[in-house]
N, C-alpha and C positions, 0 to 999 in steps of 0.2 A: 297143741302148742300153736298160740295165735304168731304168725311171720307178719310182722307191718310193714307197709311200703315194699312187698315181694309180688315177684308175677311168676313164680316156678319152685320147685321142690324137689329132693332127690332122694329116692331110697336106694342108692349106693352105698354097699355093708350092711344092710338092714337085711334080717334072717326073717322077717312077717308081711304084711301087705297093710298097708294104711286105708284111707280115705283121705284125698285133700279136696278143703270146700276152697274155691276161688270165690275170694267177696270184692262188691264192688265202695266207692266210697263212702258210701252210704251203709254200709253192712250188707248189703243183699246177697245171696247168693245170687253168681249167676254161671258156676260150673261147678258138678262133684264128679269126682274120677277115681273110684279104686284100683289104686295102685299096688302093683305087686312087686315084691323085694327088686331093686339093681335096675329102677328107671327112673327117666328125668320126664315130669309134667311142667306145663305151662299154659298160662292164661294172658293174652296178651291185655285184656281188659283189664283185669282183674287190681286189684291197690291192696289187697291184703291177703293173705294164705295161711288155711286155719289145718293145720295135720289131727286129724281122729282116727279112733279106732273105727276097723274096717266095717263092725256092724251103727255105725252112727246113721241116726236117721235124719238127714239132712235131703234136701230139694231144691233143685232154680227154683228162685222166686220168694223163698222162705227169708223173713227179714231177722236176722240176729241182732242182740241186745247187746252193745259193748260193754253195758252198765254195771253187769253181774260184780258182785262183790266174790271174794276167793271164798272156795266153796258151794258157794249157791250156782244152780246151773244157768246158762243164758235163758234168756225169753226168746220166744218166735213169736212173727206174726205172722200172717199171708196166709197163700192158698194151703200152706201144710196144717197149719190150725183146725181141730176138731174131723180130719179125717182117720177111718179105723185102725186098730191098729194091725202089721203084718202078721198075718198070722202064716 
């Protein structure tokens, strides 16, 4: 769930652990924090806040595609591009 215009997030009541990416205006990342149930995160940077599931493969520096139509996943670009995958 994309939060626009946020700098924090809360998984108070939440029974599982997220990932939240901090983007900057630009879409960048520039903080990911997996979060575990009954905490509050903050980016003081940050102009947007994007809640995933906790195996998302997200990185600083990775640039996100607002463009995506509903459905289709975001594009990346940046340094996460064309590196292997975790195995």
């Amino acid at each position: 769930m994309l939060l626009e215009r946020c700098r924090s997030v809360h998984t108070i009541g939440m029974s599982f652990p997220i990932t939240v990416v901090f983007l900057d205006a630009s879409w960048r990342v520039i903080r990911v924090v997996r979060t575990p149930a009954g905490r509050v995160v903050f980016c003081r940077r940050a102009s947007h806040a994007l809640e995933c599931h906790i195996g998302a493969d997200v990185r600083p520096g990775d640039l996100l595609s607002p463009a995506a139509a509903p459905g289709e996943p975001a594009t990346r670009d940046g340094p996460g591009i064309g590196r292997p995958a975790r195995t």
